[in-house]
Every structure is written in structure tokens, then in C-alpha cells.
C-alpha positions as CSV (number, residue, x, y, z in Angstrom):
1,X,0.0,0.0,0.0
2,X,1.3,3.1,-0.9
3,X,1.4,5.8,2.1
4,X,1.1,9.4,1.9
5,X,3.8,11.7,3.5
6,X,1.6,15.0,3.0
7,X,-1.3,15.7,2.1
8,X,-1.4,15.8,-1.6
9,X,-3.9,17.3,-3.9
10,X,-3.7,17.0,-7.7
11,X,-1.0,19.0,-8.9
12,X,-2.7,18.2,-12.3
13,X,-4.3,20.9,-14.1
14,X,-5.5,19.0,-17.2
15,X,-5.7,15.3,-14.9
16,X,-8.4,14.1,-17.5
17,X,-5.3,14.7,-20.6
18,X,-2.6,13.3,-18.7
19,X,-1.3,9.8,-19.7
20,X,0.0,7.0,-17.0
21,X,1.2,3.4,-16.7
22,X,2.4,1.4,-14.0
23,X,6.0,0.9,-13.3
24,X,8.1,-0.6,-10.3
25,X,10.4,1.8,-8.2
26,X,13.5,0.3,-7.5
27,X,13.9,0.4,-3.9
28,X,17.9,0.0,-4.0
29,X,18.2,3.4,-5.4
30,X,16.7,5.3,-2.8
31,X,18.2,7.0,0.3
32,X,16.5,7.0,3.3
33,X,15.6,10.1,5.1
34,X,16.5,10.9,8.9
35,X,13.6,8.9,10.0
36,X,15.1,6.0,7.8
37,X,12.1,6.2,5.6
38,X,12.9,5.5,1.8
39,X,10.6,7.9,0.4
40,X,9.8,9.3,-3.6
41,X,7.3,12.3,-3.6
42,X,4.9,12.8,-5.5
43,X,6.4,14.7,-9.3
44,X,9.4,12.9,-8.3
45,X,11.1,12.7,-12.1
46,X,12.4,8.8,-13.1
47,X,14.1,6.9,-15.1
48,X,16.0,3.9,-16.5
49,X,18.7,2.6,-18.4
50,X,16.6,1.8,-21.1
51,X,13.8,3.2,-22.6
52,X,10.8,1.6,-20.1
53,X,7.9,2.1,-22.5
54,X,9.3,-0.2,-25.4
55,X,11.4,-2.3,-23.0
56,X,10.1,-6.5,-23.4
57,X,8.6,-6.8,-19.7
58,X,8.2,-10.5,-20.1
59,X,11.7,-10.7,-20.2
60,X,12.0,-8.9,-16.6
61,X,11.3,-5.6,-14.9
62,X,12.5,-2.4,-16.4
63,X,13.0,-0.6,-12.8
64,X,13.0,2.8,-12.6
65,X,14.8,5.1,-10.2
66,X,14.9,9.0,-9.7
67,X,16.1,10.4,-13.0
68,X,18.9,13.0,-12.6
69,X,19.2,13.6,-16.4
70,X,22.9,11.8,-16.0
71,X,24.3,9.9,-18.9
72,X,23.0,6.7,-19.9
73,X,19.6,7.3,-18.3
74,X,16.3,7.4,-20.2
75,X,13.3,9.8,-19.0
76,X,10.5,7.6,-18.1
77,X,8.2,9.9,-16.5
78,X,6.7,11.9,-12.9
79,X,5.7,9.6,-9.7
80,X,1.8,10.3,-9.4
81,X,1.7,9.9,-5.9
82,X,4.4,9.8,-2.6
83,X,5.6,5.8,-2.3
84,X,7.3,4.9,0.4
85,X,10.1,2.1,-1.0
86,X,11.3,1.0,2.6
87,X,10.2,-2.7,2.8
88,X,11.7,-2.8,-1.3
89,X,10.3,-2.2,-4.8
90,X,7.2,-0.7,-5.2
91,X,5.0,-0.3,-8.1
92,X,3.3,3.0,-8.6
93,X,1.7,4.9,-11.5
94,X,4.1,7.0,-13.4
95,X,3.2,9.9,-15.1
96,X,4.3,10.7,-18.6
97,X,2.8,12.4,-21.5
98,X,0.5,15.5,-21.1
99,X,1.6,16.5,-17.6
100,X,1.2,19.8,-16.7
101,X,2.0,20.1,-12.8
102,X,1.1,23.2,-10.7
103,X,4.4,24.1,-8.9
104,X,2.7,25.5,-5.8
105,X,1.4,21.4,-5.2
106,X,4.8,20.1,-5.3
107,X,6.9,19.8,-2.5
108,X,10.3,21.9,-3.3
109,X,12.5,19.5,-3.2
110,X,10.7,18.1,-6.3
111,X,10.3,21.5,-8.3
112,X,13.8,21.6,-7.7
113,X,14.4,18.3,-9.2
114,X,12.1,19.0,-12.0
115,X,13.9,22.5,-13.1
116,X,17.3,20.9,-13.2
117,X,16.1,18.4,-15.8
118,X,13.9,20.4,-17.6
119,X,15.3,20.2,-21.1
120,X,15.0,16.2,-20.5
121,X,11.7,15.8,-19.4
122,X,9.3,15.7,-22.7
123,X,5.4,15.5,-21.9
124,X,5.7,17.3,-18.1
125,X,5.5,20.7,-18.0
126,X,6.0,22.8,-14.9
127,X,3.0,25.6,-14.2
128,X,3.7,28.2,-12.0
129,X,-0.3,29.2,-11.3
């Protein structure tokens, strides 16, 4: 079960455009917080080594992680909601074409993320209304 850190709203404005498909968090990637909580917030930008939408998951997993725009990774997409990865992988809805995400319902750690990738994020837009 996935468990909410803060009280989120729908950072959506279109939520009825946006387009999302499940995908697995991979829980080694994550760093846990000073409560020891391994936690991804909600806009949280991922990725993989390899392109997740085209990747053969009968032949295993395509994992995703938080996407730092760093050579070698491939932009999958936005977390739609906080996941908390402590007990290991987690599978979540991710977030990835028509995404247009109010700033002001984002925690700033996640804007921050979001602006430093920018230029690498195609499909998620960052509105500042």
C-alpha cells in the first residue's frame, strides 16, 4: 500500500489529458531520510537505463529510479503519488505524457528536481499558477 507523506492534492491541471502506466520503483536506489524512511514524492522525475515504455517486460522488470538527467539514463516519466520504498520495490503509476504540474502542489524539493532536468523531461511541463 502506498502511504502518503503530505497531504497531496492533484498537482494536475488537465488530470483528464494526462497519460500514466504502472512501473516498479527500484527500492535500492533510494536513500532513506532521517527517520530511515525510503521515500519518492509525489512529481518525483524517473528513469531507466533503457527506454521503459518499449522495454520486453516478459523478459523482466524495467526498474525505474529518480532520474537525474545523467548519462545513460532514459526519461521515463513523474511519480503520481508519494511511495514509500522501505520494505523494497514498489509499483506505482508513473506519469508521462500531457503532464502539466502546478508548482505551488509540489513539495520543493521536487520543483527543484524538476527544473534541473527540464530540457530532458518531454510530456511534463511545470506551471507556475
Amino acid at each position: 500500500m502506498v502511504q502518503q507523506y503530505f497531504a497531496n492534492s492533484d498537482p494536475r491541471v488537465r488530470p483528464d489529458l494526462t497519460v500514466g502506466l504502472p512501473g516498479t520503483i527500484d527500492s535500492s536506489t533510494v536513500s532513506a531520510n532521517p527517520s530511515g524512511k525510503k521515500v519518492l514524492l509525489q512529481g518525483t522525475p524517473v528513469g531507466a537505463k533503457s527506454d521503459w515504455l518499449s522495454a520486453d517486460q516478459s523478459k523482466g522488470t524495467t526498474k525505474l529510479s529518480k532520474f537525474t538527467g545523467g548519462g545513460g539514463q532514459v526519461f521515463a516519466g513523474v511519480i503520481a503519488a508519494d511511495t514509500d520504498v522501505t520494505a523494497g520495490d514498489a509499483d506505482v503509476t508513473i506519469w508521462f505524457d500531457n503532464v502539466y504540474l502546478r508548482q505551488n502542489r509540489l513539495d520543493s524539493t521536487v520543483v527543484t528536481a524538476l527544473q534541473a532536468v527540464a530540457g530532458k523531461t518531454p510530456g511534463i511541463n511545470l506551471i507556475n499558477r
